[in-house]
N, C-alpha and C positions, 0 to 999 in steps of 0.2 A: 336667357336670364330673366329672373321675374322681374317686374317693376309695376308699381304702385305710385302711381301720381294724384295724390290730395290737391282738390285748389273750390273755391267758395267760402273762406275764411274771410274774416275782415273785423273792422269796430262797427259793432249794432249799437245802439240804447237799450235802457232794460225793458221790456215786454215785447220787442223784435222776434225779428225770423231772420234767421241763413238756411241755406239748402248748401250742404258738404256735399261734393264730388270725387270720386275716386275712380280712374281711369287705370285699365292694369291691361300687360301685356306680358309675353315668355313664358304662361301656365295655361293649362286649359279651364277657366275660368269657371262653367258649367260644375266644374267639379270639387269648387271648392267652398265649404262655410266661410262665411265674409265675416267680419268684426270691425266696429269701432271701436276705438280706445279713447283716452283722452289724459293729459297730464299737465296739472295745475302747476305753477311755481310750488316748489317746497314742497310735492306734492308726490305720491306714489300714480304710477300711473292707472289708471282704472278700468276696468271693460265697462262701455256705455249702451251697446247695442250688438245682439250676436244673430245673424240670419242665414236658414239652412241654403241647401245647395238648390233648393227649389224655390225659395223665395215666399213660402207656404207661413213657414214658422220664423218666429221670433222673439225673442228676448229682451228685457230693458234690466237697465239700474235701475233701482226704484225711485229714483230722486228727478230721473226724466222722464218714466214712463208717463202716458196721455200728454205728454208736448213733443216729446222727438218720436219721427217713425223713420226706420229704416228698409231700404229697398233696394233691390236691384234689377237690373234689365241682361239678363244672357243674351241678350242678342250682341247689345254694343257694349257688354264686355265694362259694365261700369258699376257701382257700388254708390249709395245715396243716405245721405243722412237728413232730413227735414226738421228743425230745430225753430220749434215756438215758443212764446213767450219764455224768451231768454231773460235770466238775471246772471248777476255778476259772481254765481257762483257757477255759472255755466263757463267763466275763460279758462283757457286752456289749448293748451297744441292738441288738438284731434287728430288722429292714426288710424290710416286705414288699414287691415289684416286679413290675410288669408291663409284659412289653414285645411289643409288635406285631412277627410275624416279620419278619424284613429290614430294620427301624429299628434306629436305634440312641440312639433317646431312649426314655421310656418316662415308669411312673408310679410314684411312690413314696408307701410309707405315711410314719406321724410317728413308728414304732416303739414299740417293748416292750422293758424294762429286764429284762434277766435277770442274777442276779447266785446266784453260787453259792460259799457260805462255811457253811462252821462257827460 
């Protein structure tokens, strides 16, 4: 069974950094595009960052790209998000995703609370 454990979350101040973590097991991980999401109160939820199965390429939102860079390491099977100079339109439950190329279901973590205030 897949599982996806988010944790790195927490209250920053605004011009901060978090580093998100995403720990997955029950897929063979190598094989799959990884995804951030993220969803504000009141808020639809959003794709923030999508990386291929190589780690090669990647994509942003345009409202975080040059602060957040995402990453991952196929060895230990984990998934990274690096988040700079955060503002308060960066809170949000962050989600981590994976999805098998050419499907269009996939696997979702239970998320990380990031909230960022003074």
């Amino acid at each position: 069974q897949a599982q996806l454990a988010e944790s790195g979350g927490g209250l920053v101040q605004p011009g901060g950094s978090l580093k998100l973590s995403c720990a997955v097991s029950g897929f063979v991980f190598i094989n799959y595009n990884m995804r951030w999401y993220r969803q504000a109160p009141g808020k639809e939820r959003e794709l923030v960052a999508h990386i291929d199965t190589t780690g090669r390429r990647a994509n942003y939102l345009d409202s975080v790209r040059g602060r957040f860079t995402i990453s991952r390491d196929n060895v230990k099977k984990a998934l990274y998000l690096q988040m700079n100079s955060l503002g308060p339109e960066d809170t949000a439950v962050y989600y981590c995703h994976a999805r098998y190329p050419g499907h269009t279901d996939g696997h979702w973590g239970h998320g990380t609370q990031v909230t960022v205030s003074s």
